[in-house]
N, C-alpha and C positions, 0 to 999 in steps of 0.2 A: 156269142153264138157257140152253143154246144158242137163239138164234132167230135166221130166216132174215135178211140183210139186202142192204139195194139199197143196191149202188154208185151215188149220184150225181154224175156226173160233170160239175164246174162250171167246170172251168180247161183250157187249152188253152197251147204257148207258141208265141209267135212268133217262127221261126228268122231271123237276119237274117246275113247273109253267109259261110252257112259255106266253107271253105274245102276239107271234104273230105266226101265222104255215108260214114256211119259206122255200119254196122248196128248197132240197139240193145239192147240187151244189159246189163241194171242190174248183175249179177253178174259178171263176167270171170271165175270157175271155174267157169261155165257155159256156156264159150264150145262151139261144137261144130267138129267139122270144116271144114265150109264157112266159116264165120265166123274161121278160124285161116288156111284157105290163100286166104282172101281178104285178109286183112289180110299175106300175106307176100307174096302176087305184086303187091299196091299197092306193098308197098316195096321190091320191084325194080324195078318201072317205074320209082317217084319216084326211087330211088340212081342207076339210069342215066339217067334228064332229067337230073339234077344233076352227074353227070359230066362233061357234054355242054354244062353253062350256062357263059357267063362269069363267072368269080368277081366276085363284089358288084355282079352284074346284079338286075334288079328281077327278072328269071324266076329264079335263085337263091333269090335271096330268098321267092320265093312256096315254091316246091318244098319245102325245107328247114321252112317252117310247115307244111308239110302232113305230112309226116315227123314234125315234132315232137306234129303232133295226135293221129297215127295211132299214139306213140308213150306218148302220156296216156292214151289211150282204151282203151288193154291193159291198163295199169297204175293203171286206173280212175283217174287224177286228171282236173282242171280241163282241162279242150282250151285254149290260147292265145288271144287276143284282144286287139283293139286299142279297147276303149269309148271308154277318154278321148278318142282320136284321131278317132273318128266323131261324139265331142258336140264335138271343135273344128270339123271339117268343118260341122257343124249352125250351130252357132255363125259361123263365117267365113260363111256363105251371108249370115246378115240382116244383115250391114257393109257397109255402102255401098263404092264403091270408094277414094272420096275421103276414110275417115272410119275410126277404130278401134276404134271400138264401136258396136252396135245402136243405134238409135233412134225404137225402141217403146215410145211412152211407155207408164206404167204403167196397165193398165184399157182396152187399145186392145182386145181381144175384146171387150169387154162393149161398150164404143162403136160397135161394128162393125155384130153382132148389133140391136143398137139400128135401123141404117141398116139392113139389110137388111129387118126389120118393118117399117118406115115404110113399104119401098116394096112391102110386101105387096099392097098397095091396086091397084097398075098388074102384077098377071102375071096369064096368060092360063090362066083355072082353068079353061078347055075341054081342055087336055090333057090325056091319060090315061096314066100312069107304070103299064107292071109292070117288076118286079124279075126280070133275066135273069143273075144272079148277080155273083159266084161266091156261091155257096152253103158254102163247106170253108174259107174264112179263119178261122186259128186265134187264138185269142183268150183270156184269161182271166180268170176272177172270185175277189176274195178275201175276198169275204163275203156268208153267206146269212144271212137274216132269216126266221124263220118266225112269220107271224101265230099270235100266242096265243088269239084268240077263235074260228079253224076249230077243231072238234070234230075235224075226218079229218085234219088234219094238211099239206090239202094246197095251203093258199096262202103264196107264198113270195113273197122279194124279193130281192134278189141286185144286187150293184155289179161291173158290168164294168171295167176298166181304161183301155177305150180305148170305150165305148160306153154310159156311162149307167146308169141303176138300170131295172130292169126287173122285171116282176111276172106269175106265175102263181097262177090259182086253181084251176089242175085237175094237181097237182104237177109241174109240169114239162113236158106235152103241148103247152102252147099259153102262151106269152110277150107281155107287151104293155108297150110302153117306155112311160117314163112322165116321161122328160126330154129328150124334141126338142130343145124351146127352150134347153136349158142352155147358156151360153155355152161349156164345159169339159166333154165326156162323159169323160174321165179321173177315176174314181168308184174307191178303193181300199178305202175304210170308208163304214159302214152303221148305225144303232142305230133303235131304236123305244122310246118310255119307256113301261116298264115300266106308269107309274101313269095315263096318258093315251096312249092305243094309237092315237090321232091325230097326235102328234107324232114327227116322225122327222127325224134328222140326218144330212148326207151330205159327207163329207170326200174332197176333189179328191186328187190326181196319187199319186205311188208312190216307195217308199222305199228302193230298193232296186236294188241294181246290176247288173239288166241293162240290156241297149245299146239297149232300144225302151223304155225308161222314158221315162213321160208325165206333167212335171210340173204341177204343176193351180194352183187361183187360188180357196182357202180352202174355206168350208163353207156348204152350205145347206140350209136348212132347210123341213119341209113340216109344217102343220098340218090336214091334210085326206090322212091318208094316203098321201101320196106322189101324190095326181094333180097337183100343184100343188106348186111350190117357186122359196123366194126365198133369192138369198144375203143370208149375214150380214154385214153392212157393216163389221163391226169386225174381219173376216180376210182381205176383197178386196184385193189390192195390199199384201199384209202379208207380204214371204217368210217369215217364220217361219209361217207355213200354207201353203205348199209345196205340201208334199206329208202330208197328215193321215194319220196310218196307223191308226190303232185309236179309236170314242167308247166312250163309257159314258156310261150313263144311269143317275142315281136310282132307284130303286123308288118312293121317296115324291115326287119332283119332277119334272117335266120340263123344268124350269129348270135344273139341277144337272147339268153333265156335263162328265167330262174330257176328252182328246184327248191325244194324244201325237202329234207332230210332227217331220220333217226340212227339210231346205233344203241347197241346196250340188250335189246330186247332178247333175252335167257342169253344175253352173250357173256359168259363169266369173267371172262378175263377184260373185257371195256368199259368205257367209262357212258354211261344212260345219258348225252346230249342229242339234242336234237338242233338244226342251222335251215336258214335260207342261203341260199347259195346263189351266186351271180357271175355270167358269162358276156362277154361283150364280145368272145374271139371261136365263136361255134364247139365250145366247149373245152378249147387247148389248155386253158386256164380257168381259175375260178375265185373268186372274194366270197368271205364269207357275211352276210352283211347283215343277220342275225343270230344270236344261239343261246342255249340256254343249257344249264344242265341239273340233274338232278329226279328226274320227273314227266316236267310239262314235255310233249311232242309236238311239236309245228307238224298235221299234215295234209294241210288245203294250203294254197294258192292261186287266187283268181286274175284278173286284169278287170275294170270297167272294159267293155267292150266297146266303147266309143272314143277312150283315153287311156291312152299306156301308161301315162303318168301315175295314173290312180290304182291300186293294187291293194290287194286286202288279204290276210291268212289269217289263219284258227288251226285249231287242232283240239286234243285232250288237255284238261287243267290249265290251259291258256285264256280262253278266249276268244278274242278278236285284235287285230294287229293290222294298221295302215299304211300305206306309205302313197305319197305326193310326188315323189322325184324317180319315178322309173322303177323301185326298187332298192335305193340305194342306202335309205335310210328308215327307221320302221318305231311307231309307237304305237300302244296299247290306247284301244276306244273304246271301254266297257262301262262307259259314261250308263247308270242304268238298270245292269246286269248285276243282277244278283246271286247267281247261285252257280259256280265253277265243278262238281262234282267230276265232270269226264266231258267227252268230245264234243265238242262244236262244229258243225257243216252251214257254209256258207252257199248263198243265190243271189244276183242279180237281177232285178227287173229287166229288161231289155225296152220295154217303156220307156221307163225313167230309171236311167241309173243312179239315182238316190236314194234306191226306195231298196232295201237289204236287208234279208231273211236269214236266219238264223236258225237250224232242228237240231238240239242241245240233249243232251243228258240231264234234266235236274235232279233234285235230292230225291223224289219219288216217283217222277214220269216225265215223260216228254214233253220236249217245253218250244214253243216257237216266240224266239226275239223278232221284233220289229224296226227297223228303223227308216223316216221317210226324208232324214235329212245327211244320208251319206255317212253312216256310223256314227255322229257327233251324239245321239241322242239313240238308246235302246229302250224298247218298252216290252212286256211279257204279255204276249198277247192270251186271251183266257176263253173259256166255252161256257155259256149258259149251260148248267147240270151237269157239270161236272168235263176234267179234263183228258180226252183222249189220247191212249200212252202206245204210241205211232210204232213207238220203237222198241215197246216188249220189254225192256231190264236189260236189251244188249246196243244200245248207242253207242257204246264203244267200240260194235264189232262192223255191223251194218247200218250207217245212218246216210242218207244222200238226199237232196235237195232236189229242186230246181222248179223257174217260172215258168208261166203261163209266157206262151210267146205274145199275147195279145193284149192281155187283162190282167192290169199291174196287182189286180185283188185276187189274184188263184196260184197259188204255188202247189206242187205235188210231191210227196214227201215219203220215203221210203224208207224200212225197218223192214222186220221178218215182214210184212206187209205192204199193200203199197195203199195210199190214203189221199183226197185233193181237200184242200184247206183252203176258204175261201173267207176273208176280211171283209168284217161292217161298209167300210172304206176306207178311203185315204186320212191316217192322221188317226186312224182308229184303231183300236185292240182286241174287242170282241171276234169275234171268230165261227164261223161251223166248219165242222171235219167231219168227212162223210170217208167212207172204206170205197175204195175204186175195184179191188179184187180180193178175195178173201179166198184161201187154199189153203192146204198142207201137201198136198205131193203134187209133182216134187216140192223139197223143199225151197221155200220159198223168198228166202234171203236177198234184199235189193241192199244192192253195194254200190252201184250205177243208174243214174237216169239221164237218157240223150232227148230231148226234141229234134224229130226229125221234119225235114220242111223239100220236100221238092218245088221244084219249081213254078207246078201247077195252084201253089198257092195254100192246096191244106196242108194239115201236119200229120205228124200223132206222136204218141212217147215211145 
């Protein structure tokens, strides 16, 4: 049964130095007219500036990347970009001039913060601050949390990237942050345990390779539903808590929780590993009971929802990764999968939890893995006429999953876009992918998809 649903729109991104304004356009066989002799009179401007430059001048050089952009963005691939170059600029800034490396010692935010409360006592709280904006800074969240005890479905919680956890109780109308004080508003992951809806965990900075990536300084934790939260002292000044990207929480514990983790990303002086992490004592301690280094990043982590036993991660250049015993021990199921290029997002059926979806980066588009027998087996599911590319050339930045709460054959699948993709059947590969919503302003970057389900029985996304 079809029912209506509300687009909530929880992520925004922030463009940093583009080099050319590029009308947007997810499909390029959709381009129209205007969009065709716009993009041909830019490159004649830019061919004759370029004529005109001194060969292996800095204007040269600029011209020639804008050409090259304008020349990706037909042929839908990646625009160019300089990251590494902008986290050494970042990096050069905090070196003394006398000196070749930073020297911030470790824990210097938290000591800071520290100093600034003490002198809370001497300002002058006769002032009156309003907010005269800007109001439209684009921003974004890669996980919502929905309280299980509202009946209407409509108190949420949600981690900003660059601004903290924040909470609604009247779904979405009216926001109220809930970590001023945090030394680190760079919030990428979110949990609430399951068996104590008091308890909540919050995992700092972000994993992932764009050029405004905000790396963080571990995890913390709230006992009192997020009005209130302390870091956990055994992930402060730990880089292997970086940047936390995904918890998980017990059903039966709120002591029990894993974490999957990066480090490395434009960090110059660390070493590029990523780990699953494992807690059995509410976070005082930790096992590390996967990790890799070099490359691949772990940063999904799911549970079977009907067995803690069974657990599954992905990430970028990885794949897919199981585990049988809680967590405790993990092997690669790419029984199938062929083509590893960049990030993997994983879904469960809530049907059948054997039934596991996959919205991958392949070598030239977006690819949806199938499998109906609990990962042991993957197959590439495919579209009569051709295969629609969900996730735009950026699956590595914005890719998220998730099922149909109803109908083990409809998953919903989000990139700059959001799309539902609906399977021949069970056991089958064929596919149609229809567009759910189609926009450019704002921008339209899905990072996160929640089903929400009140009590009264429907849902929506």
């Amino acid at each position: 049964m079809n029912r209506p649903i509300l687009l909530t729109v929880v992520a925004a991104v922030l463009t940093v130095g583009l080099l050319v304004s590029l009308p947007s356009v997810t499909d390029k066989t959709d381009l129209n007219d205007e969009d065709t002799n716009w993009a041909g009179q830019e490159i004649t401007r830019l061919e004759n500036a370029l004529r005109h430059a001194t060969p292996g001048s800095d204007r040269a050089f600029k011209l020639q990347m804008k050409l090259d952009r304008i020349a990706a963005w037909q042929n839908d691939q990646p625009q160019p970009g300089f990251p590494d170059e902008f986290a050494q600029v970042l990096y050069d800034m905090r070196v003394p001039s006398d000196r070749t490396a930073p020297e911030y010692e470790p824990g210097y935010r938290f000591r800071e913060l520290d100093k600034a409360r003490s002198n809370v006592r001497y300002a002058d709280k006769s002032l009156t601050w309003v907010s005269r904006g800007p109001g439209n800074v684009a921003g974004r969240a890669r996980v919502i949390v929905v309280d299980p005890i509202d009946p209407d479905g409509d108190t949420w919680y949600i981690a900003a990237v660059g601004g903290g956890v924040w909470k609604t109780d009247d779904a979405g109308t009216t926001w109220r942050a809930l970590t001023e004080d945090m030394p680190t508003l760079a919030i990428q992951s979110l949990a609430m345990a399951p068996s104590d809806n008091d308890v909540m965990y919050a995992g700092t900075g972000e994993s992932y390779f764009n050029i405004d990536t905000q790396n963080g300084n571990g995890i913390f934790k709230s006992t009192d539903r997020g009005e209130t939260w302390a870091p956990l002292a055994s992930t402060i000044n730990d880089a292997r808590f970086n940047n936390v990207a995904r918890i998980i929480i017990s059903p039966n514990s709120p002591d029990t929780l894993l974490v999957t983790t990066t480090v490395g990303r434009y960090k110059q002086t660390l070493t590029d590993e990523t780990h699953i992490f494992r807690s059995v004592d509410g976070g005082a301690s930790w096992t590390s009971v996967f990790s890799e280094t070099g490359g691949p990043r772990i940063t999904q982590i799911i549970a079977d929802p009907t067995d803690w036993d069974i657990q599954y991660a992905a990430g970028d250049q990885t794949g897919i990764l199981k585990s049988t015993d809680r967590g405790l021990t993990w092997n690669y199921i790419n029984n199938g999968i062929t083509q590893f290029p960049g990030r993997f997002e994983l879904a469960i059926s809530p049907v059948n939890t054997d039934y596991l979806f996959a919205s991958a980066e392949g070598n030239s588009t977006a690819q949806l893995w199938v499998s109906w027998d609990g990962g042991a087996n993957w197959n590439q599911s495919s579209e009569s006429g051709g295969d629609v590319n969900w996730l735009g050339a950026q699956g590595w930045y914005d890719n998220t999953i998730i099922c149909h709460p109803t109908d083990p054959l409809i998953v919903y699948v989000g990139g700059p876009e959001l799309y539902g993709i609906t399977l021949d059947g069970i056991g089958m590969t064929g596919r149609d992918t229809q567009a759910l919503a189609s926009y450019w302003f704002p921008h339209p970057d899905h990072h996160v998809l929640q089903i929400v389900q009140p009590s009264g029985g429907d849902w929506y996304l």
